[in-house]
DOKOL-980230 format. One record per residue (C-alpha): residue number from 1; residue in three letters; x, y, z negated. Coordinates in pm, 1 decimal, always signed. Example, Ala and Ser with C-alpha at 12.3 -4.5 7.8 and 13.67 -1.06 7.14 Angstrom:
BEGIN
{dovex 1; 'Ala'; {+1230.0; -450.0; -780.0}}
{dovex 2; 'Ser'; {+1367.0; -106.0; -714.0}}
***
This chain:
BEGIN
{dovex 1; 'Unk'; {+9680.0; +10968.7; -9929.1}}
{dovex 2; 'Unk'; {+10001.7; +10981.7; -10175.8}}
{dovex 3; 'Unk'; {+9787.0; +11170.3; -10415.5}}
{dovex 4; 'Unk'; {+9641.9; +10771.4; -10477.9}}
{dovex 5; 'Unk'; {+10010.9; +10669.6; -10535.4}}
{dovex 6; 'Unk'; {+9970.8; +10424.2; -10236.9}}
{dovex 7; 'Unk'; {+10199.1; +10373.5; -9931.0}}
{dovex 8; 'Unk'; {+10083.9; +10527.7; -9576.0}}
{dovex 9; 'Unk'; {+9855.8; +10285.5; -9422.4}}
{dovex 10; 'Unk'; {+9872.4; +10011.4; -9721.4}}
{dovex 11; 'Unk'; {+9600.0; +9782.3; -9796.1}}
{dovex 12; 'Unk'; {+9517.2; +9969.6; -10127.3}}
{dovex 13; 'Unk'; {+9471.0; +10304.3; -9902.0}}
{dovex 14; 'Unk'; {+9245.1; +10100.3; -9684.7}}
{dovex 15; 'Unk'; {+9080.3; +9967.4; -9915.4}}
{dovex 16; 'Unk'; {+8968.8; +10323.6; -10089.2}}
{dovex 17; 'Unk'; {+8913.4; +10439.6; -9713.7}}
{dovex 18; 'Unk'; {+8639.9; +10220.9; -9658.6}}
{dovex 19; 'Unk'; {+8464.7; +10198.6; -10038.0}}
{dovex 20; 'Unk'; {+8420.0; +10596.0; -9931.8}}
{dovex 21; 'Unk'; {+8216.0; +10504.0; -9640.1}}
{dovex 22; 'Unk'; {+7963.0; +10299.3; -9834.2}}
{dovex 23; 'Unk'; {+7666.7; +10544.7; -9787.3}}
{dovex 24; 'Unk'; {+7484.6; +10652.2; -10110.4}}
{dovex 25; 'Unk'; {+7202.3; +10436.4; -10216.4}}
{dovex 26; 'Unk'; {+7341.7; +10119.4; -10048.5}}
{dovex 27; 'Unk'; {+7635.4; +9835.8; -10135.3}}
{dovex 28; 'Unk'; {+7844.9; +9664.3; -9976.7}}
{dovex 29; 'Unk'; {+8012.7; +9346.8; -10042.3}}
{dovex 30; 'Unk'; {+8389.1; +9324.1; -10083.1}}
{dovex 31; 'Unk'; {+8428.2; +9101.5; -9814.4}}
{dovex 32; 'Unk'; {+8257.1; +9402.1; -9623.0}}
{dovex 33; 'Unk'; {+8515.5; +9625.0; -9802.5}}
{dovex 34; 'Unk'; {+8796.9; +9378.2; -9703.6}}
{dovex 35; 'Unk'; {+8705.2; +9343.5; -9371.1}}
{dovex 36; 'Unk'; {+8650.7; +9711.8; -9293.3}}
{dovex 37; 'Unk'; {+9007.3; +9754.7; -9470.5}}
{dovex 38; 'Unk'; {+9176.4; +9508.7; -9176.9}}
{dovex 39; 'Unk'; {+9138.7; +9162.7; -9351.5}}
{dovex 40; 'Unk'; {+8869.5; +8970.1; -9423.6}}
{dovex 41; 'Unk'; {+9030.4; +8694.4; -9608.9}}
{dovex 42; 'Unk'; {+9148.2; +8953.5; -9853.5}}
{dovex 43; 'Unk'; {+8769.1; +9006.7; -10081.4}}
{dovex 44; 'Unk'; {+8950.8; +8919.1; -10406.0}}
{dovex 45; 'Unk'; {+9210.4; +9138.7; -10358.4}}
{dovex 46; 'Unk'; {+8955.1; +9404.8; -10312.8}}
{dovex 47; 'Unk'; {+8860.1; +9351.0; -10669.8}}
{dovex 48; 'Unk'; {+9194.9; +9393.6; -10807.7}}
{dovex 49; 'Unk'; {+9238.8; +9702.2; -10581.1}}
{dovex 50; 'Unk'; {+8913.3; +9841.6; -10685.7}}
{dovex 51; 'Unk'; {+9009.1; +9762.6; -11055.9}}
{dovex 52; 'Unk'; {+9310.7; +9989.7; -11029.9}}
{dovex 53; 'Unk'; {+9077.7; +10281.4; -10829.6}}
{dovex 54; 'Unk'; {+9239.6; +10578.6; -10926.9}}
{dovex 55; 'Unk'; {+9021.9; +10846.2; -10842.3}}
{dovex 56; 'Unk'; {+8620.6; +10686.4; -10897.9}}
{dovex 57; 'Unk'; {+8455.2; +11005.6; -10886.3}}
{dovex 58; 'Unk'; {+8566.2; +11009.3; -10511.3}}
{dovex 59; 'Unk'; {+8582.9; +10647.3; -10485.5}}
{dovex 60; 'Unk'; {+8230.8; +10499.5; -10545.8}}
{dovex 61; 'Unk'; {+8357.0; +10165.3; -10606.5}}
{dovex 62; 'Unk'; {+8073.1; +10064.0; -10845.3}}
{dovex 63; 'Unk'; {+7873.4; +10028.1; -10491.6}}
{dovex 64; 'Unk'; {+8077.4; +9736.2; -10388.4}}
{dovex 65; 'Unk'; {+7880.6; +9397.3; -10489.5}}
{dovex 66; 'Unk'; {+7984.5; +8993.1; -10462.4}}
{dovex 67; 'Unk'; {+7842.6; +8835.9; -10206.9}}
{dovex 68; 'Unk'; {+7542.3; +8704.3; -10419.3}}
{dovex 69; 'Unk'; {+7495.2; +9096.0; -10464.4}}
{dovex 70; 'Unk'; {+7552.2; +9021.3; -10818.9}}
{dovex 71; 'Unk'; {+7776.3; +9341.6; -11055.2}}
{dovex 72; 'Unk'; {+8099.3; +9288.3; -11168.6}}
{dovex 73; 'Unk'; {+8135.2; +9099.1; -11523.6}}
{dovex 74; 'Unk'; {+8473.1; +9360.7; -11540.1}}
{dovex 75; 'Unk'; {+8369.5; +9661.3; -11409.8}}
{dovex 76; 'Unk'; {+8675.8; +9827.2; -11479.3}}
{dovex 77; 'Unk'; {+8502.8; +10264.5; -11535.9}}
{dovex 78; 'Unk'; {+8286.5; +10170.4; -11852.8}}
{dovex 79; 'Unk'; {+8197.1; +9767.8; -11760.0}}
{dovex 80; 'Unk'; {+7834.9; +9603.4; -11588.5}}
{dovex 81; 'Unk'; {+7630.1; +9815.6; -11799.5}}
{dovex 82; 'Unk'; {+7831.5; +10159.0; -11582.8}}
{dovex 83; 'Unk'; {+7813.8; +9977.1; -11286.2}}
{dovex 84; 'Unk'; {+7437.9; +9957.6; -11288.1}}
{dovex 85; 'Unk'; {+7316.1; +10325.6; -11431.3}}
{dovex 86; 'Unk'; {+7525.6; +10457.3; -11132.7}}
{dovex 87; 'Unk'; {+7377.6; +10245.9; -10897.0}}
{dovex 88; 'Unk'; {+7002.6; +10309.0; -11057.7}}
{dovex 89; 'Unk'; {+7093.9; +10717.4; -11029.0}}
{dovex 90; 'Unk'; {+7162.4; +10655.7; -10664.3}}
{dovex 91; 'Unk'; {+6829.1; +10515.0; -10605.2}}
{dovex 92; 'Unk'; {+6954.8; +10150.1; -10611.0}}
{dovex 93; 'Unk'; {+6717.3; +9903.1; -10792.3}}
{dovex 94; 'Unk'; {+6892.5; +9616.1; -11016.9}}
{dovex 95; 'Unk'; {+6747.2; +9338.7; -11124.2}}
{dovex 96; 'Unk'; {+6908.7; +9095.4; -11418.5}}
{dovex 97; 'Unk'; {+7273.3; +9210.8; -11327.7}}
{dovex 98; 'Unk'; {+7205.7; +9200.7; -10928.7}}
{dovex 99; 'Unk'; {+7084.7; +9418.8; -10587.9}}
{dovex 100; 'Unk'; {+6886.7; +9284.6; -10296.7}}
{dovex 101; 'Unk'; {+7169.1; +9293.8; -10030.3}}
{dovex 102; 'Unk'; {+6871.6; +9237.4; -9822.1}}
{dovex 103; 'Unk'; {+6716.9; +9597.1; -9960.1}}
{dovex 104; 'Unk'; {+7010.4; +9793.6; -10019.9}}
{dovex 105; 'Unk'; {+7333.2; +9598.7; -9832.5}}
{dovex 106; 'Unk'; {+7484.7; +9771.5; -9529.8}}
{dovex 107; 'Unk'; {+7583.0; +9617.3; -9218.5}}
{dovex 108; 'Unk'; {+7937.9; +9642.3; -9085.7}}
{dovex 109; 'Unk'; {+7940.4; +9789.8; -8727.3}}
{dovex 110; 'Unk'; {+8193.2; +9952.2; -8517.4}}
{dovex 111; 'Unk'; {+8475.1; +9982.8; -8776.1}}
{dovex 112; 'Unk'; {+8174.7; +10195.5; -8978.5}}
{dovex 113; 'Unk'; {+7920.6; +10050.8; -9281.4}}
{dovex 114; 'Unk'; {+7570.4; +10154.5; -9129.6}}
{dovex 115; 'Unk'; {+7212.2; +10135.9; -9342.7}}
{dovex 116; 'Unk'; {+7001.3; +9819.6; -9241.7}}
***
């Protein structure tokens, strides 16, 4: 993964490891992302991580989600309003800025993010 400029095995490489096994059409939350990466205490740094994504068009970060399920305010590849018409062309609904985790979350199983 040096093409991402990150270290063998380093929590950024994690990180963009497991955003690209959020399946299309779903979210998942970044303490989902954070725990799949090898820490759960580490959801905000999945934010700044995600911020910094280097290759989005491989790494779908805009379908990783708070835990309210709410978008990010800072959605760092063209803000909330980016975030959203991807998630919409994947067949995600939003509603007033959020997604039904219930509806469209995944479930963390087995080191793997798996459809409800």
């Amino acid at each position: 993964m040096e093409g991402y400029g990150c270290t063998a095995n380093s929590p950024a490489q994690r990180v963009y490891e497991a955003v690209k096994k959020i399946p299309k059409g779903a979210v998942a939350t970044y303490g989902q992302v954070a725990a799949l990466a090898g820490n759960k205490n580490m959801a905000r740094a999945v934010g700044n991580i995600l911020h910094k994504n280097p290759d989005p068009e491989n790494i779908p970060c805009f379908r990783v989600v708070n835990a309210k399920g709410e978008l990010a305010e800072a959605f760092a590849f063209g803000g909330k309003s980016a975030q959203e018409a991807r998630l919409l062309a994947e067949g995600v609904k939003v509603e007033k800025g959020r997604v039904d985790l219930a509806a469209y979350g995944v479930l963390l199983e087995k080191n793997m993010f798996v459809l409800k």
